[in-house]
The first five atom37 places (N, CA, C, CB, O) and aatype in JSON, in Angstrom:
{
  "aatype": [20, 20, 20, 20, 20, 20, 20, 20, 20, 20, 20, 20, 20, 20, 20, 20, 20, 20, 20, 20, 20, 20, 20, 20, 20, 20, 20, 20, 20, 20, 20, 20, 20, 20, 20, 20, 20, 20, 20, 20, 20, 20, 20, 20, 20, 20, 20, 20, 20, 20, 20, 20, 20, 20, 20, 20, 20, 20, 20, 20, 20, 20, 20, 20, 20, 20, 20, 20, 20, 20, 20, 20, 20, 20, 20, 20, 20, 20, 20, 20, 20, 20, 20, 20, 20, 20, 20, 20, 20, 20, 20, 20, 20, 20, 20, 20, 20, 20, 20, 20, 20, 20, 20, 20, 20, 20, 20, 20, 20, 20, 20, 20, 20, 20, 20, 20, 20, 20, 20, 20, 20],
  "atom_mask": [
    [1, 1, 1, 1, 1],
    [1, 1, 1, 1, 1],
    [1, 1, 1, 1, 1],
    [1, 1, 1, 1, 1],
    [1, 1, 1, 1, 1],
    [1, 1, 1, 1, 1],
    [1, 1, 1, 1, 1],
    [1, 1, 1, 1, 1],
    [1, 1, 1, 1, 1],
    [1, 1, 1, 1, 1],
    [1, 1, 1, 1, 1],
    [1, 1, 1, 1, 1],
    [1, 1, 1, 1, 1],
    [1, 1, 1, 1, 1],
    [1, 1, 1, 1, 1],
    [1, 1, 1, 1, 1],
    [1, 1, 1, 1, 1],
    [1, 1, 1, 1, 1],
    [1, 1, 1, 1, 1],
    [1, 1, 1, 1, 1],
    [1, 1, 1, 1, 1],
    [1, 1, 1, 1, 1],
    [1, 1, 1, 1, 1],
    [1, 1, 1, 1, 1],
    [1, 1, 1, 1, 1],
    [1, 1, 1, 1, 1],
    [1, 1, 1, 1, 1],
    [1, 1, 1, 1, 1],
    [1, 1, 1, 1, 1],
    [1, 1, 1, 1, 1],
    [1, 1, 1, 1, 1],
    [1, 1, 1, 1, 1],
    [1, 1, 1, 1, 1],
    [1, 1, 1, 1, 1],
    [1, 1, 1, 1, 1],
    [1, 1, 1, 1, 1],
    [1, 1, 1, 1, 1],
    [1, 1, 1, 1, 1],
    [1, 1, 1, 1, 1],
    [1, 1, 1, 1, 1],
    [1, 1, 1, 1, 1],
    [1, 1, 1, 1, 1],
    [1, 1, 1, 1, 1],
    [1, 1, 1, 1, 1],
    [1, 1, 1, 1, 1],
    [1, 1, 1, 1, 1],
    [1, 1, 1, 1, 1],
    [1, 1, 1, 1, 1],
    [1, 1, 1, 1, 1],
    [1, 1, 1, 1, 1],
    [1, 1, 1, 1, 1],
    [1, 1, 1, 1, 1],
    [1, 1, 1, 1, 1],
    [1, 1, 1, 1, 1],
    [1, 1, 1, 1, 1],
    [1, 1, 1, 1, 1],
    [1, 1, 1, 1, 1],
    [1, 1, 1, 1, 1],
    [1, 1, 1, 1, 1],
    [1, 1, 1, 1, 1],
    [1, 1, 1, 1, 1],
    [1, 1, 1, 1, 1],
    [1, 1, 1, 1, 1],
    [1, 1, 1, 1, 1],
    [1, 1, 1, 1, 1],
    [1, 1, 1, 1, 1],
    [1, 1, 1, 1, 1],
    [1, 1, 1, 1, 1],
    [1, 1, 1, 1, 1],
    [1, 1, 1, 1, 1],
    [1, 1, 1, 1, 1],
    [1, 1, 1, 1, 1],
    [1, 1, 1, 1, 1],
    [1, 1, 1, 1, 1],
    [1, 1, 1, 1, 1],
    [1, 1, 1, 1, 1],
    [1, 1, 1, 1, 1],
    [1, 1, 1, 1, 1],
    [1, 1, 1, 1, 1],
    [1, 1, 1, 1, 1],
    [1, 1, 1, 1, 1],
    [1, 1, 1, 1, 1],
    [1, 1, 1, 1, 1],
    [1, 1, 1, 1, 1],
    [1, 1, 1, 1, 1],
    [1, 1, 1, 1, 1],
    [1, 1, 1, 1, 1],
    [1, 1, 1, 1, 1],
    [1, 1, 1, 1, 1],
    [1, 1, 1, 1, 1],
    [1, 1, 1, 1, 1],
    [1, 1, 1, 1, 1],
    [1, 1, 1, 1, 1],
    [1, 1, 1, 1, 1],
    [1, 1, 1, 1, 1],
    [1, 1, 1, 1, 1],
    [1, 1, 1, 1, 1],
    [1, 1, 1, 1, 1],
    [1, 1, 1, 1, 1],
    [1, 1, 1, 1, 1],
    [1, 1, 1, 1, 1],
    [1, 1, 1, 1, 1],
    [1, 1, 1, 1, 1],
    [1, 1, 1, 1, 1],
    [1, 1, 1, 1, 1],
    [1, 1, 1, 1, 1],
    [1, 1, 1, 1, 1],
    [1, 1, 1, 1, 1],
    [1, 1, 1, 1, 1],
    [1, 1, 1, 1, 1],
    [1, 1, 1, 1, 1],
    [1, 1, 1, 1, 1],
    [1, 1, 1, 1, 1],
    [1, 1, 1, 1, 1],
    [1, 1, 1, 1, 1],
    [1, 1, 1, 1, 1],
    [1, 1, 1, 1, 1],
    [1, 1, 1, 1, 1],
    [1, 1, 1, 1, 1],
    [1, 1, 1, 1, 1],
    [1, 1, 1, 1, 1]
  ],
  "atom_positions": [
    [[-14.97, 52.69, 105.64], [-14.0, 52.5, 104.59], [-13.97, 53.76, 103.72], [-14.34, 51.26, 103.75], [-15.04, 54.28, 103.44]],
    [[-12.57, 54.4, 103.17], [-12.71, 55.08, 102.72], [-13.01, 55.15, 101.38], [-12.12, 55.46, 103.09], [-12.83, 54.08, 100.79]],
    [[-13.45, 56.16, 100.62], [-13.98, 56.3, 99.08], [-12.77, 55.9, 97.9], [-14.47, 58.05, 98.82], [-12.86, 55.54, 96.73]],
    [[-11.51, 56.18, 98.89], [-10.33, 56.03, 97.67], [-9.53, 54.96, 98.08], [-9.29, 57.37, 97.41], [-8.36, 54.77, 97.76]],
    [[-10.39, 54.1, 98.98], [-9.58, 52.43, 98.85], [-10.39, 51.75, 98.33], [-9.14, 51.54, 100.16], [-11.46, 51.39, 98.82]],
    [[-9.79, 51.4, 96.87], [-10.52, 50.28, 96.23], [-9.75, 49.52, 96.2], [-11.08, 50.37, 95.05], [-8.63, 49.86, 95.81]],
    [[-10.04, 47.94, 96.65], [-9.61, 46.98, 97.04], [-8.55, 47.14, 97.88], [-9.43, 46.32, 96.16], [-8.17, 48.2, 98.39]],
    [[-7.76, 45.24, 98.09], [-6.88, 45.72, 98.87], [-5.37, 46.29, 98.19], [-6.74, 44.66, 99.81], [-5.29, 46.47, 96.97]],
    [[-4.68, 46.45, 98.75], [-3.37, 47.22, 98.93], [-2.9, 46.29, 97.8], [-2.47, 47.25, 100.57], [-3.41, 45.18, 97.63]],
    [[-1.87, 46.78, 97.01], [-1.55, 45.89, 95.88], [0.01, 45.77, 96.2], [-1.97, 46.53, 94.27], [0.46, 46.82, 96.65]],
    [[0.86, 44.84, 96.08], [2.11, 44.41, 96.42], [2.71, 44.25, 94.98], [2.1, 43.08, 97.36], [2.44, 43.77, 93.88]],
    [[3.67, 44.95, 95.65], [4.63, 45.36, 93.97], [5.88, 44.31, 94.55], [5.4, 47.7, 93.59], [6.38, 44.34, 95.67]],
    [[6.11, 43.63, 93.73], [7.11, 42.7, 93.94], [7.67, 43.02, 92.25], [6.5, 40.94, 94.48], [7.23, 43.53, 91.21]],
    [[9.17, 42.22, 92.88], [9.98, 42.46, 91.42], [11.7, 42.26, 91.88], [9.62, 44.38, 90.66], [11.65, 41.74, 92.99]],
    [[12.74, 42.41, 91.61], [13.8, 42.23, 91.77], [14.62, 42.71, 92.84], [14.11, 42.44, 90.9], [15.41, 42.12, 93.57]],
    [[14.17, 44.3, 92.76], [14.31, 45.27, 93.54], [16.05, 45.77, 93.72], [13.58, 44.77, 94.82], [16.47, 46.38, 94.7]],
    [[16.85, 45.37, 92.61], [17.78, 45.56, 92.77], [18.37, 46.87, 91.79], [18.2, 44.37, 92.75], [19.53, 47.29, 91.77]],
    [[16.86, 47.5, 90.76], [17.53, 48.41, 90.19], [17.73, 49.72, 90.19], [17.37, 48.28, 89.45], [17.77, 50.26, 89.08]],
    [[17.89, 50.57, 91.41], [18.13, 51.62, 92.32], [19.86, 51.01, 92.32], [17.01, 51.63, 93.98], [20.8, 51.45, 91.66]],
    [[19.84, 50.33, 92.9], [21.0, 49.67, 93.39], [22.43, 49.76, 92.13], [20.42, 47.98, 93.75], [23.52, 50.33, 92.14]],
    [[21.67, 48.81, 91.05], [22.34, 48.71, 89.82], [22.67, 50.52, 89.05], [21.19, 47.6, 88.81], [23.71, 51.1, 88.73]],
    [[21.27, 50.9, 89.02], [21.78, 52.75, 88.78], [22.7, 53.49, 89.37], [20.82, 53.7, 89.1], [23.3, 54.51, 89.03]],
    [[22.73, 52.8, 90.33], [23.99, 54.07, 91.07], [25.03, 53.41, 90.67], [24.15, 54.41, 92.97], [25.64, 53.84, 89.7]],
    [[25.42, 52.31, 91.27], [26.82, 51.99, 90.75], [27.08, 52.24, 89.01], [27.07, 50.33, 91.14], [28.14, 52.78, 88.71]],
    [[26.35, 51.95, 88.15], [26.38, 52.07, 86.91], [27.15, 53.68, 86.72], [24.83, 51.82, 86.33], [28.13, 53.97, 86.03]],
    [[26.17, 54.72, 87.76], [26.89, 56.19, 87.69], [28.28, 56.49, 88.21], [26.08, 57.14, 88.44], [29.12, 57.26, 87.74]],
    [[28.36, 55.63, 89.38], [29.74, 55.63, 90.34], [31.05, 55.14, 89.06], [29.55, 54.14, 91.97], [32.1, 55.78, 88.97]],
    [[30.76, 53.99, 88.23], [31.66, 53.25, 87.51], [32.19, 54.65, 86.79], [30.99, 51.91, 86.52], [33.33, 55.09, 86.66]],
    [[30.67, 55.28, 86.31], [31.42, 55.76, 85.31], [31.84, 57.09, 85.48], [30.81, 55.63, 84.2], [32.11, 57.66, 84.42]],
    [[32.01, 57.92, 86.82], [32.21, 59.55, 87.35], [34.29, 58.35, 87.32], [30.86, 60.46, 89.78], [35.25, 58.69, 86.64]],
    [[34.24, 57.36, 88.08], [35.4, 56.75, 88.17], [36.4, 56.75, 86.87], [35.05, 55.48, 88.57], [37.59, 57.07, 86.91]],
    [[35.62, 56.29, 85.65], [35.97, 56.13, 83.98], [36.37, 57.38, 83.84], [34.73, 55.73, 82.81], [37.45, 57.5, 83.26]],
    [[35.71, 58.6, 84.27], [35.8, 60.15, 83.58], [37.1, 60.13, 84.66], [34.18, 61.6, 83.79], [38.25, 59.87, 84.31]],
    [[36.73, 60.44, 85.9], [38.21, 60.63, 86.45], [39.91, 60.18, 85.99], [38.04, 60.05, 87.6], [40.98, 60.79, 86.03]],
    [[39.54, 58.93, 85.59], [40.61, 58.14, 85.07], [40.85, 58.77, 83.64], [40.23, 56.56, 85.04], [42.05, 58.76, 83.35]],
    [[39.96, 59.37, 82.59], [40.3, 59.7, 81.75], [40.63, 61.46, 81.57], [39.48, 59.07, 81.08], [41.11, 61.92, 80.53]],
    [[40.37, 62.07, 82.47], [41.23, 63.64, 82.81], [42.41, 63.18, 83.6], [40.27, 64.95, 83.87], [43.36, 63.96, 83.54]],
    [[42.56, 62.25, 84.25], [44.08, 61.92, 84.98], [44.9, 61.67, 83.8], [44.17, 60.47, 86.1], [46.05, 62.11, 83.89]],
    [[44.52, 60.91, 82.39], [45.27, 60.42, 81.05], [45.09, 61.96, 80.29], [44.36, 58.83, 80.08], [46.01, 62.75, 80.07]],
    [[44.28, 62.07, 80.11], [44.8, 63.58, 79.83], [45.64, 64.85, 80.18], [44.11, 64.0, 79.84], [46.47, 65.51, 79.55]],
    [[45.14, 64.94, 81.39], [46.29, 66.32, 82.27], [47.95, 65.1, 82.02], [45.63, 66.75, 85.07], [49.08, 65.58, 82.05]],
    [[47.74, 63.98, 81.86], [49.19, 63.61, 82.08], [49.94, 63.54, 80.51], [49.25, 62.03, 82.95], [51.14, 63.53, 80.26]],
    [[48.96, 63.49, 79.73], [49.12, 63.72, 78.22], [49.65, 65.22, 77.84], [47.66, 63.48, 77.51], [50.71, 65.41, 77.24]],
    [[48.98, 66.02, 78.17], [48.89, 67.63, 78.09], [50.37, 68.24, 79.24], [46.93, 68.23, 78.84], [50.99, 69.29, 79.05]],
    [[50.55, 67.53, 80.05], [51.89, 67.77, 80.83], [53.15, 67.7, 80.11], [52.04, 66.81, 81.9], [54.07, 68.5, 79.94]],
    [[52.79, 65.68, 79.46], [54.09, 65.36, 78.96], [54.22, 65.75, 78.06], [54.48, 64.33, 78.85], [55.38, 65.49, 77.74]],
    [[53.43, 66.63, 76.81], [53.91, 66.94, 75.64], [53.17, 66.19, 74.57], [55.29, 66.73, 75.62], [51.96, 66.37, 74.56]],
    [[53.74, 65.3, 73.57], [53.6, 64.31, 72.75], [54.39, 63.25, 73.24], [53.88, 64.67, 71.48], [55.39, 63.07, 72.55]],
    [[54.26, 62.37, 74.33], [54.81, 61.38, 74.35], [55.04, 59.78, 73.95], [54.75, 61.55, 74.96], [54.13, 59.04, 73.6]],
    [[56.44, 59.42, 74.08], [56.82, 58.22, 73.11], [56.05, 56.89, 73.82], [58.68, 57.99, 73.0], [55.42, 56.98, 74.87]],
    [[56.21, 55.71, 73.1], [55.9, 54.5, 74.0], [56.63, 54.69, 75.16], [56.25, 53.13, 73.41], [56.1, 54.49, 76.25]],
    [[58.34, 55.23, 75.01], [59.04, 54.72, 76.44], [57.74, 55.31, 77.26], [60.88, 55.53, 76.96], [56.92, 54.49, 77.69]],
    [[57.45, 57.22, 77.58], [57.13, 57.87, 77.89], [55.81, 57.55, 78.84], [57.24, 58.48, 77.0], [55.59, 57.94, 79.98]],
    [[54.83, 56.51, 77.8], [53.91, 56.23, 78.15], [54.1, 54.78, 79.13], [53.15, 56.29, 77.02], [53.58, 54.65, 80.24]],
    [[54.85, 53.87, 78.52], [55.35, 53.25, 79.09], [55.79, 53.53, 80.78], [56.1, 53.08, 78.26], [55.56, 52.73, 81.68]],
    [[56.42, 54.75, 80.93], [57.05, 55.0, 82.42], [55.85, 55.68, 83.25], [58.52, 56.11, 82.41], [55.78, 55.75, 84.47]],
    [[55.11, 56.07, 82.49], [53.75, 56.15, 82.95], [53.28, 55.43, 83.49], [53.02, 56.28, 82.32], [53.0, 55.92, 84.59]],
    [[52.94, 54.33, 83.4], [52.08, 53.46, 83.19], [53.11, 52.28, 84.07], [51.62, 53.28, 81.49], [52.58, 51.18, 84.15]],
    [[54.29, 52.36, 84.64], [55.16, 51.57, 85.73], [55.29, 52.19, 86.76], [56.46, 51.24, 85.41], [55.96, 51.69, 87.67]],
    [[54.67, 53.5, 86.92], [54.29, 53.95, 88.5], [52.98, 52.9, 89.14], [53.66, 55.83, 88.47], [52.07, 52.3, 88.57]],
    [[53.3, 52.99, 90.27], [52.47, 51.62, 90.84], [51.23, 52.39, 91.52], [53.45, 50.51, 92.16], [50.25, 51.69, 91.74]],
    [[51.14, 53.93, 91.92], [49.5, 54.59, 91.5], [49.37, 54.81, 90.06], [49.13, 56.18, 92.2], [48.3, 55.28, 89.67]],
    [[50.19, 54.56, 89.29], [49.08, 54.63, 88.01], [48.35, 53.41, 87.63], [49.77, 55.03, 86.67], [47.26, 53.39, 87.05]],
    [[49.08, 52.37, 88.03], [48.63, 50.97, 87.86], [47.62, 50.69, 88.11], [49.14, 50.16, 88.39], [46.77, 50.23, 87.33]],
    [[47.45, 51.01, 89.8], [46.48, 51.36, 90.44], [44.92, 51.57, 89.78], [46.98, 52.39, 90.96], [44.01, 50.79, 89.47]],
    [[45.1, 53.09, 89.74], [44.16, 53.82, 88.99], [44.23, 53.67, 88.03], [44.06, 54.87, 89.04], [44.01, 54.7, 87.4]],
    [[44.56, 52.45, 87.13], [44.54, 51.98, 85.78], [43.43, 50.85, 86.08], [46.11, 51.44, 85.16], [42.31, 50.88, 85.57]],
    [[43.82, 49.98, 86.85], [43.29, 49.02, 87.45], [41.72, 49.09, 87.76], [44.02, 48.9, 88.52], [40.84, 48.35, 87.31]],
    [[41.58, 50.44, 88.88], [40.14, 50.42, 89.43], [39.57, 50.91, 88.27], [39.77, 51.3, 90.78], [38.41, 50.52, 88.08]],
    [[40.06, 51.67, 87.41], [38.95, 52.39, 86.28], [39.16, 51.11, 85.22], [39.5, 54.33, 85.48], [38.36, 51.36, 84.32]],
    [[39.78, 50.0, 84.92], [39.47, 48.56, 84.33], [38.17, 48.14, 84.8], [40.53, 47.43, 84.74], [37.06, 48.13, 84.27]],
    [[38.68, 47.74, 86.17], [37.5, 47.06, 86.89], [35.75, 48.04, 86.79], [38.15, 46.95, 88.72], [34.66, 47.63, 86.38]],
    [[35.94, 48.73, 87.07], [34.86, 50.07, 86.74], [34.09, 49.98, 85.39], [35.74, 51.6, 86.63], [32.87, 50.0, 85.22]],
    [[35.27, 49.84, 84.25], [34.12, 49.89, 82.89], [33.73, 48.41, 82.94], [34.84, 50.38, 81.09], [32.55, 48.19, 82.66]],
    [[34.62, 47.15, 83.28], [34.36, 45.55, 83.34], [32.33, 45.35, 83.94], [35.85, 44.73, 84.91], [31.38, 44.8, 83.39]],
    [[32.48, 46.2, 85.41], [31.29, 46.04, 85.87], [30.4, 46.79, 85.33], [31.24, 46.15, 87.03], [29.22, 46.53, 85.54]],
    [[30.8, 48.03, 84.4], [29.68, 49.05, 84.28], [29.27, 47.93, 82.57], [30.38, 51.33, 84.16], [28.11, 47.94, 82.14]],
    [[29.98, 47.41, 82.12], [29.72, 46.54, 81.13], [28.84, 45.65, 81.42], [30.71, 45.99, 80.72], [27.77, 45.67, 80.81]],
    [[29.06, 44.76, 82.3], [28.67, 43.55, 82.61], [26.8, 44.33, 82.89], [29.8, 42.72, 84.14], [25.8, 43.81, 82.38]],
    [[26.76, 45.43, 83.67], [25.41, 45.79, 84.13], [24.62, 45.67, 82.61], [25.37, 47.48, 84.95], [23.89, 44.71, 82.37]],
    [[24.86, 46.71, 81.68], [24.81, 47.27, 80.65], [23.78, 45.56, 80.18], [26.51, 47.91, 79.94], [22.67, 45.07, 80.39]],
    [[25.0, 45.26, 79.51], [24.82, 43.92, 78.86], [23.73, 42.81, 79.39], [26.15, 43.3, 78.93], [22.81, 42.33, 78.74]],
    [[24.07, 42.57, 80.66], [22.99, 42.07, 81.6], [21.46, 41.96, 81.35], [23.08, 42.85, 82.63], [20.72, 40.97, 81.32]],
    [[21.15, 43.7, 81.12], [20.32, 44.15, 81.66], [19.23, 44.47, 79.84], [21.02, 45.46, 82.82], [18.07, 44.65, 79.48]],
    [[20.49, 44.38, 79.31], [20.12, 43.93, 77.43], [19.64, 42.65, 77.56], [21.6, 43.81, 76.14], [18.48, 42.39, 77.26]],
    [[20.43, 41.81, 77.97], [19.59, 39.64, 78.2], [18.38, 39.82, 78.37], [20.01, 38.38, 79.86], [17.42, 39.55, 77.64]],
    [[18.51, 40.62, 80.09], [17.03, 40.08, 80.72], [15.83, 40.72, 79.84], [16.81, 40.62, 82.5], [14.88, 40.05, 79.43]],
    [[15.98, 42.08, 79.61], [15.06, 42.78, 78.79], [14.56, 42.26, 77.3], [15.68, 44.03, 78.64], [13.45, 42.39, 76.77]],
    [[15.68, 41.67, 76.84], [15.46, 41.33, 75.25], [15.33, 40.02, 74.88], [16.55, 41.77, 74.4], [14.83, 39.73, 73.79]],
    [[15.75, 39.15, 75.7], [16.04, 37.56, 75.34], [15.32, 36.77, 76.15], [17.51, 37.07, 75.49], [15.9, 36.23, 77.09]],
    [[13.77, 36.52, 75.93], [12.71, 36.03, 76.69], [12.88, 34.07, 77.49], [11.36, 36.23, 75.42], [12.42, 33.56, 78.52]],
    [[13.66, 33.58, 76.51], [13.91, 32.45, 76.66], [14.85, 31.81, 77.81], [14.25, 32.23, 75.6], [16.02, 31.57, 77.54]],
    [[14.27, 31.5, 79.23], [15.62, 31.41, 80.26], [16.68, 30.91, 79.8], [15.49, 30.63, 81.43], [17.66, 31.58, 80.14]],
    [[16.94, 30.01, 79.17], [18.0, 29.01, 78.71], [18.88, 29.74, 78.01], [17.53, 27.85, 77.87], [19.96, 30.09, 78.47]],
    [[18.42, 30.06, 76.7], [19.19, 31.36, 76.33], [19.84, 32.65, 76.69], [18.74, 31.7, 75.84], [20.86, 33.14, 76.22]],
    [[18.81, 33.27, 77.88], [19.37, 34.32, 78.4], [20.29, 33.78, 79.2], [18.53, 35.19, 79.0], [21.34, 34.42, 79.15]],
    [[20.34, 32.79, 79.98], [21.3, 32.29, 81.05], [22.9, 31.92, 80.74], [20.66, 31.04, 81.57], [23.88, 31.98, 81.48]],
    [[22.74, 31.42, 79.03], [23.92, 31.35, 78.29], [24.42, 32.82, 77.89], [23.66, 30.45, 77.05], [25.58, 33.16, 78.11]],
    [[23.74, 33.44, 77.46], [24.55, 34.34, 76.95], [25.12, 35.42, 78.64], [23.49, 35.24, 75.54], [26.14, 36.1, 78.71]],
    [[24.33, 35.28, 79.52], [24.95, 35.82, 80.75], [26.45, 35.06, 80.83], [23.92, 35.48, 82.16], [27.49, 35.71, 80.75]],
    [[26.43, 34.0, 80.95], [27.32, 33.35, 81.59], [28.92, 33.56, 80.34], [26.57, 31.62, 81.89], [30.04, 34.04, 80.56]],
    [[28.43, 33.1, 79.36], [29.23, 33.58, 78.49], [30.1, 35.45, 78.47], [28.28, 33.28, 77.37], [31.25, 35.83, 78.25]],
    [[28.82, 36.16, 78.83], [29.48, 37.43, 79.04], [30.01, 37.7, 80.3], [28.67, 38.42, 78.76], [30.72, 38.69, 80.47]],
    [[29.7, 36.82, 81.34], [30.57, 36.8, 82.43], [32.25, 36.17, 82.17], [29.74, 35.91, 83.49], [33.39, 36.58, 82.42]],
    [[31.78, 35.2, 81.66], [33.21, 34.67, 81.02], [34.34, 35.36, 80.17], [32.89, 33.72, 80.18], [35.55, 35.11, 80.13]],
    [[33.58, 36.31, 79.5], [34.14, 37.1, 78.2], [34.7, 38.3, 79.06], [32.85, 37.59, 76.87], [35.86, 38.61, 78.81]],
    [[33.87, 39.22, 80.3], [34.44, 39.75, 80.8], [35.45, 39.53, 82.0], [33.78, 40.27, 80.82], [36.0, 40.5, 82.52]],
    [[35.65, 38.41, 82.37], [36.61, 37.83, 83.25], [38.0, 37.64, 82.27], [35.98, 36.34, 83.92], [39.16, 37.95, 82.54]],
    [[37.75, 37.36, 81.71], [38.82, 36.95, 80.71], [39.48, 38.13, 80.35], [38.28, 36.24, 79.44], [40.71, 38.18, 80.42]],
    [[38.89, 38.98, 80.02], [39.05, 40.74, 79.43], [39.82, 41.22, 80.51], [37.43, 41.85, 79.25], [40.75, 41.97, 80.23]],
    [[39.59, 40.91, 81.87], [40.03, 41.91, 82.88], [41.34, 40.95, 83.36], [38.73, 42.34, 84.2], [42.16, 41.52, 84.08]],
    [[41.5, 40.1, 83.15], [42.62, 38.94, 83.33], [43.79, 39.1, 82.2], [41.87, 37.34, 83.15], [44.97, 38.94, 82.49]],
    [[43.47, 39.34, 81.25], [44.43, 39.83, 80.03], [44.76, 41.48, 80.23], [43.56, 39.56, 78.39], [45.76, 42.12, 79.93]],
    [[43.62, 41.86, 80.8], [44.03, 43.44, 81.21], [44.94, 43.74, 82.21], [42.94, 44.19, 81.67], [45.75, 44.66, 82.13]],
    [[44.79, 42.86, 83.3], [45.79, 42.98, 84.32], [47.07, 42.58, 83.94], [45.45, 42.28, 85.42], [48.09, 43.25, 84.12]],
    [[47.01, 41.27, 83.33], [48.5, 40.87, 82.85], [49.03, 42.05, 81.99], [48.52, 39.39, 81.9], [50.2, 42.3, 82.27]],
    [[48.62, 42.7, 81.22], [49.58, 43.88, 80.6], [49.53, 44.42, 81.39], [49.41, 44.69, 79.48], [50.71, 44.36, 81.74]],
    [[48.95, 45.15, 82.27], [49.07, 45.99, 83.08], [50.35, 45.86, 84.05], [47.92, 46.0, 83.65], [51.04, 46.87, 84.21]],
    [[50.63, 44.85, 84.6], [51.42, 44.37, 85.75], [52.74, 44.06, 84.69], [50.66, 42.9, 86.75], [53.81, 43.93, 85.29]],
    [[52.81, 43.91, 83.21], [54.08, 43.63, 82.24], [54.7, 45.0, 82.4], [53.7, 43.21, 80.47], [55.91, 45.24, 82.4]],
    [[53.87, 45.74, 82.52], [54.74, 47.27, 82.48], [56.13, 47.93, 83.38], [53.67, 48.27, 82.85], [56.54, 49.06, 83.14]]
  ]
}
């Protein structure tokens, strides 16, 4: 036996999902930045533009689009965020499980009112 095995092998158990959760958290948000130099270069193109302006913007069906995925993008990069505030801070299952569910709710709702303007345009 060697001198630098003391005892046996120790098993790290745990969720194992937060590698997983980090990247997408980064992906959401390289997506957020993209979406927000696409609103810019299109800002800086058009000048100072009016509601119509922004408006006709915003009724092209790739801008919708890419309005859309960078919605969905901050929705999930939120939901991680927040999540990950419960499990860490709010020791009590019952409690943490409400306020998850509630912020699942709160962000479903958010992205459901987001789409409907979105698609009014």
């Amino acid at each position: 036996m060697s001198k630098h095995n003391i005892g046996p092998k120790r098993l790290v158990v745990g969720a194992h999902y937060g590698l997983k959760e980090w990247m997408i958290q980064r992906i959401t948000a390289i997506v957020m930045v993209v979406f927000t130099i696409v609103l810019l270069i299109a800002y800086i193109v058009n000048g100072n533009p009016s509601y119509d302006g922004w408006a006709g913007l915003f009724a092209n069906q790739l801008m919708k689009v890419l309005t859309l995925l960078a919605l969905l993008s901050l929705f999930y990069h939120a939901w991680i965020g927040v999540r990950d505030i419960w499990m860490d801070y709010v020791k009590p299952v019952g409690i943490r499980l409400t306020l998850q569910v509630l912020t699942v709710l709160w962000l479903v709702g958010c992205a459901a009112y987001a789409i409907q303007i979105l698609w009014k345009v």
